[in-house]
C-alpha positions as CSV (number, residue, x, y, z in Angstrom):
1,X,77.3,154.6,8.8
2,X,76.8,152.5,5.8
3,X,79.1,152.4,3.0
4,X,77.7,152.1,-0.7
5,X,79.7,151.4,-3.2
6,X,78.1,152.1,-6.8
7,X,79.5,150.7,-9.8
8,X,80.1,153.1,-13.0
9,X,78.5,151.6,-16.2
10,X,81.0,153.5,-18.7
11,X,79.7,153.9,-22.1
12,X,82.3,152.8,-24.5
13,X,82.1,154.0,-28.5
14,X,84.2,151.8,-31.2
15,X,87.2,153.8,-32.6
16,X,85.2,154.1,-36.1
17,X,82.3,156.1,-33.8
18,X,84.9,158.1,-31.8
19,X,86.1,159.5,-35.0
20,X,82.7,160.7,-35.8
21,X,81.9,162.3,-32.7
22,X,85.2,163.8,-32.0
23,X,85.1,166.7,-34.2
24,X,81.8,168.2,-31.7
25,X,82.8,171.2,-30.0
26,X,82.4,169.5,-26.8
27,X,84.5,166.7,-27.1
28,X,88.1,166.2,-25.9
29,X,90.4,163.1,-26.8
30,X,92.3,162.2,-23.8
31,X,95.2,159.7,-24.1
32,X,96.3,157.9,-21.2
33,X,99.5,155.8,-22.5
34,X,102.8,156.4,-21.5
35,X,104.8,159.0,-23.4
36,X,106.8,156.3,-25.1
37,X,103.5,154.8,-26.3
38,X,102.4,158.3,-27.7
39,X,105.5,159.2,-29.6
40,X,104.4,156.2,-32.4
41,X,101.4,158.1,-33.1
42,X,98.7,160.0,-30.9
43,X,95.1,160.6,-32.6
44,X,95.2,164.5,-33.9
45,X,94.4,167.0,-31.1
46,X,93.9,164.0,-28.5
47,X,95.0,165.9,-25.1
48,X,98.2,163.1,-23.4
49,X,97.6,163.1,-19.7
50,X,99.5,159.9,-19.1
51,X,97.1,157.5,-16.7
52,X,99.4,157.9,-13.4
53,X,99.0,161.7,-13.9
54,X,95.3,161.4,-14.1
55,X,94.1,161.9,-10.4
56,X,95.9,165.2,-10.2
57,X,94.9,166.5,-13.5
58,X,91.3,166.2,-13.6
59,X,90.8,169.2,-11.5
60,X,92.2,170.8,-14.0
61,X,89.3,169.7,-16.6
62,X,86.3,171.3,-17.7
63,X,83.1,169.3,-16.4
64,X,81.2,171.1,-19.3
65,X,82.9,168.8,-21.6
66,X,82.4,165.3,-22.8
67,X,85.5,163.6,-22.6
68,X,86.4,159.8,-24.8
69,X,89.5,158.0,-23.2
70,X,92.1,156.0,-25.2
71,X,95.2,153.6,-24.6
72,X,96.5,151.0,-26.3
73,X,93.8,148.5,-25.9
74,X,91.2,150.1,-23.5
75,X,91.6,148.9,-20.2
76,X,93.5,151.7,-19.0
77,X,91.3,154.0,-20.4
78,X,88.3,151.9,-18.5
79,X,90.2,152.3,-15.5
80,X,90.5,156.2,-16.0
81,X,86.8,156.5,-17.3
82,X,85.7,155.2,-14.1
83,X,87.7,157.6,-11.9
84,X,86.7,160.5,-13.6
85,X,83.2,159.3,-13.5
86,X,83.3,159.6,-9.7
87,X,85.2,163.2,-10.1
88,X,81.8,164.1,-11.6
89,X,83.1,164.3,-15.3
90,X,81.2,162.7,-18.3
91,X,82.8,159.8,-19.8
92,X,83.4,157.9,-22.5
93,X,85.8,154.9,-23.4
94,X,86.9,153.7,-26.5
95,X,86.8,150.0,-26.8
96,X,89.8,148.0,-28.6
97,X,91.8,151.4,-28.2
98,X,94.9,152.1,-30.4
99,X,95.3,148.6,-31.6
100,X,91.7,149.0,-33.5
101,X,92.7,152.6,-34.7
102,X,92.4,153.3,-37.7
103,X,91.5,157.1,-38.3
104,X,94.8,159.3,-39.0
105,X,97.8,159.9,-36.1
106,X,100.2,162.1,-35.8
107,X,103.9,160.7,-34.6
């Protein structure tokens, strides 16, 4: 049996277009930094599923929804995006991550 291995193009958004979108009914902020990461500021009503607890939690998500993923820079949001992708959940990641923030956060 052959074996094909399909590569996820992710859509990514800037963080000036996630904060436009993110008010839709449909979307859900999910941040995957580490809880020490979160605690200086997460974006307001971002769900924190940090990225090692990702595999286990995304049964737990609604595939109805459009979901935008955030760290610190964006790579480990990528790296989430493109698991989720293969769970069968619309993704999104947001490029530059945290470090290009600059809507409001909560501490």
């Amino acid at each position: 049996m052959k074996r094909v291995s399909v590569l996820a193009n992710i859509n990514e958004l800037t963080p000036t277009e996630v904060e436009q979108i993110m008010k839709k009914d449909n979307i859900v902020v999910i941040d995957v930094r580490e809880d020490e990461e979160v605690a200086q500021g997460i974006i307001e009503n971002a769900k924190h599923i940090p990225l090692g607890d990702i595999p286990e939690a995304v049964s737990d998500l609604d595939k109805s929804k459009d979901y935008i993923m955030v760290c610190r820079s964006g790579a480990r949001s990528m790296n989430a995006a493109k698991y989720m992708n293969e769970q069968g959940l619309k993704v999104t990641n947001m490029k530059g991550g945290m470090l290009e923030w600059e809507g409001e956060v909560i501490v």
